[in-house]
N, C-alpha and C positions, 0 to 999 in steps of 0.2 A: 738194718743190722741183720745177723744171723746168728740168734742164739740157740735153734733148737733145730735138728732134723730129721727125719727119716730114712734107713739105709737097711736095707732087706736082703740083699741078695748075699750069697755065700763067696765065698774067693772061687770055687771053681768056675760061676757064672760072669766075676768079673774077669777070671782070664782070659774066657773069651773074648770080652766085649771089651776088654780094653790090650791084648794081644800083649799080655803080659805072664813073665813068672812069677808063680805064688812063691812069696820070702816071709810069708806073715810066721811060719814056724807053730803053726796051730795055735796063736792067740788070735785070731780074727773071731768075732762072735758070729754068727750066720744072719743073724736079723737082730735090728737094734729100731724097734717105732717110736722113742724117745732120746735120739742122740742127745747129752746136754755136755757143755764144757767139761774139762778134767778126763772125760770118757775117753781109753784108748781104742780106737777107730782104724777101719782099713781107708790109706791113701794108696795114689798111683805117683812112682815117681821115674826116672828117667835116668839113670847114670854110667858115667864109661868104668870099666872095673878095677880093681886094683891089685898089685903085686901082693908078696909074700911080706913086705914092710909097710904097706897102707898107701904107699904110692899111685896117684891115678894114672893109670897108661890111658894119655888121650888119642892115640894109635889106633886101641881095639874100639871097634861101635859098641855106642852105649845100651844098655840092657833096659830094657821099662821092666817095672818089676812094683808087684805090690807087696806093701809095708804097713807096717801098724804102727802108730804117732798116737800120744798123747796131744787133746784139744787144748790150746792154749800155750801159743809161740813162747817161750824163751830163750830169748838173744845168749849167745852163744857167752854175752860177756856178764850178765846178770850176775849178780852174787847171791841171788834164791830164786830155785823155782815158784815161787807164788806171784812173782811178776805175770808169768802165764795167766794166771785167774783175767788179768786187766788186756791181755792181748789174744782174743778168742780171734776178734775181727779186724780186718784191717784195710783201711778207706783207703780205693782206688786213686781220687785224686790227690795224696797226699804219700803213699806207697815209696814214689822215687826219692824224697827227701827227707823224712824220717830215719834218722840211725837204727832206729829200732828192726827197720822193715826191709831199706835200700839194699844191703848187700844182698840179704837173703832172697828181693824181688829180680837181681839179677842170677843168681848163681843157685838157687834151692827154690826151684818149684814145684808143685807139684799141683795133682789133681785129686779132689773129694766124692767119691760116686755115693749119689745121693737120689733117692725116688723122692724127695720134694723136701720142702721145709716148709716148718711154721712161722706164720707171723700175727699177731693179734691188730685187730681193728679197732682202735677208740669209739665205741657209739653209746651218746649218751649215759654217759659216767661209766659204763662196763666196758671192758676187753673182750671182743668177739675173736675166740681164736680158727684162724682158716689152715687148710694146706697147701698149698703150690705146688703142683706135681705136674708130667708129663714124661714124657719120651727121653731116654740116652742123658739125663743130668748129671753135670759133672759140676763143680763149683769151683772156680781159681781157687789153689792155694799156694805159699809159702812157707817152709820150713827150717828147723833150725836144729843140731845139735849143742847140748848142753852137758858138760862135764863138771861134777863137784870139784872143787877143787881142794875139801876139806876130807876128801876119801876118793884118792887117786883110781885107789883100787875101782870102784865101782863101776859099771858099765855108763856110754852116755844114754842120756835122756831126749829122745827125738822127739820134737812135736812141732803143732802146724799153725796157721791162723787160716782161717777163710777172707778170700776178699772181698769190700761189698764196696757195692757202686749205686748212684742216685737212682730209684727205680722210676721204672718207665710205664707208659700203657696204663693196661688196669690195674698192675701193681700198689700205681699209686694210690685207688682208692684205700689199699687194705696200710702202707706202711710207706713212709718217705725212702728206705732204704731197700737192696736186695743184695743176696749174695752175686757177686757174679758169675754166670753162666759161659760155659766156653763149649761152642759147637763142638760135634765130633768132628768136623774139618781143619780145627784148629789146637785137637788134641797136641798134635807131634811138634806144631811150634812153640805150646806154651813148655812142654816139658823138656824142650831142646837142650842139653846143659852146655853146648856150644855157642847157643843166641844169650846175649846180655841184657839185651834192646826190645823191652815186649810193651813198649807205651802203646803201641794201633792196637794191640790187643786187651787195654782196658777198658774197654765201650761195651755195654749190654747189646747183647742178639737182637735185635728188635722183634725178628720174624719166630724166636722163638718162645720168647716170651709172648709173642700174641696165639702161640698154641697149648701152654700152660693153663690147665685147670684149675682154679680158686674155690678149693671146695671148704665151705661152711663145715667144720667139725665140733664132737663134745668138748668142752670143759674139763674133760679127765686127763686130755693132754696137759693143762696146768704144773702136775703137776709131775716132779721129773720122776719118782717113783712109778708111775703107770706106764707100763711099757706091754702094748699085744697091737694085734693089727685093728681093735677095735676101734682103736686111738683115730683110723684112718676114716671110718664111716661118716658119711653123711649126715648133717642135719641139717634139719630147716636153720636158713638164716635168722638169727636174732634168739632161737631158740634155746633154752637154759633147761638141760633136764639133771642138773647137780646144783647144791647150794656154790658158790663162787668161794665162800669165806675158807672153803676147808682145804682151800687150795694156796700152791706159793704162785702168786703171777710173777711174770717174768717182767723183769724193771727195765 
């Protein structure tokens, strides 16, 4: 799974690097070293634009452009947003045939820029929480708009799920699951709003997760209130320098 991550950089750093326009309208936070669910987050998404009536001209080339989503998908047909709370993530080999997920895995993709995520290690009765970091991380995503329909007036509600696929390599010693990771060569395909058909593209990098760092961090992560880059420092593995109890672990 993917319930917690780290995201650091400001919009002007991802425009470069992901050759997009800033749309975030000055809600992007500039650094977040506690991402946890419900948080509104900067995604990358990809779309062709639209007329003076909300019409898409699929004529003009589509625009990549970064946006800020609420964490936790709600299906366009939900009758409350708290169904989000139960769809943060959403398993690869299951994606194409879930109503939940299918349309949106065709037609609303998007991309998560992410300097790594957390996953806890089960060792002897405690949760060793690590990070996963390395170079250029993007995470699959899919997304969804959500209108009330009991207050037409209000604007809709956009949010995302991350995709996670069976992990691979050393991943496995830390967690059975990972988000998945999508090269930067495969940026342009995943966020294509022209491509429908992205099944070769649900298989972990192999070569890049075997460049991913697994570094052993504090216990202060635990807890979604603790948010600074200290969260990211080193510890010796196995290492406890906080009592565990005063923390919420992540279930």
């Amino acid at each position: 799974m993917c319930g917690r991550y780290a995201a650091t950089k400001n919009p002007a750093a991802l425009v470069s690097e992901f050759d997009a326009v800033d749309e975030t309208d000055g809600q992007a936070r500039d650094a977040d070293y506690n991402v946890a669910p419900t948080k509104n987050v900067v995604t990358v998404v990809q779309r062709h634009p639209r007329d003076a009536d909300g019409l898409v001209l699929d004529e003009e080339p589509a625009v990549r452009s970064l946006r800020v989503m609420r964490w936790g998908l709600v299906p366009f047909w939900a009758k409350d947003p708290s169904v989000g709370n139960r769809m943060i993530n959403t398993r690869a080999e299951t994606a194409t045939e879930k109503p939940a997920f299918k349309k949106a895995l065709a037609k609303r993709r998007c991309l998560v820029p992410a300097d790594g995520w957390y996953e806890w290690r089960k060792t002897d009765g405690k949760k060793e929480p690590f990070f996963m970091t390395g170079e250029d991380l993007a995470f699959a995503g899919i997304w969804e708009s959500w209108r009330d329909k009991k207050d037409p007036d209000a604007g809709p509600l956009i949010t995302f799920s991350i995709i996670t696929t069976g992990a691979i390599g050393r991943l496995t010693d830390i967690h059975d699951r990972m988000p998945l990771l999508m090269t930067k060569d495969k940026w342009g395909t995943w966020l294509d709003p022209d491509r429908d058909e992205v099944g070769e593209l649900l298989t972990p990098p192999r070569d890049l997760v075997d460049t991913l760092e697994l570094r052993p961090i504090s216990e202060r992560v635990n807890n979604v209130r603790n948010n600074g880059p200290e969260l990211l420092d080193r510890v010796e593995a196995g290492q406890s320098d906080l009592d565990s109890a005063l923390f919420e672990l992540p279930k």
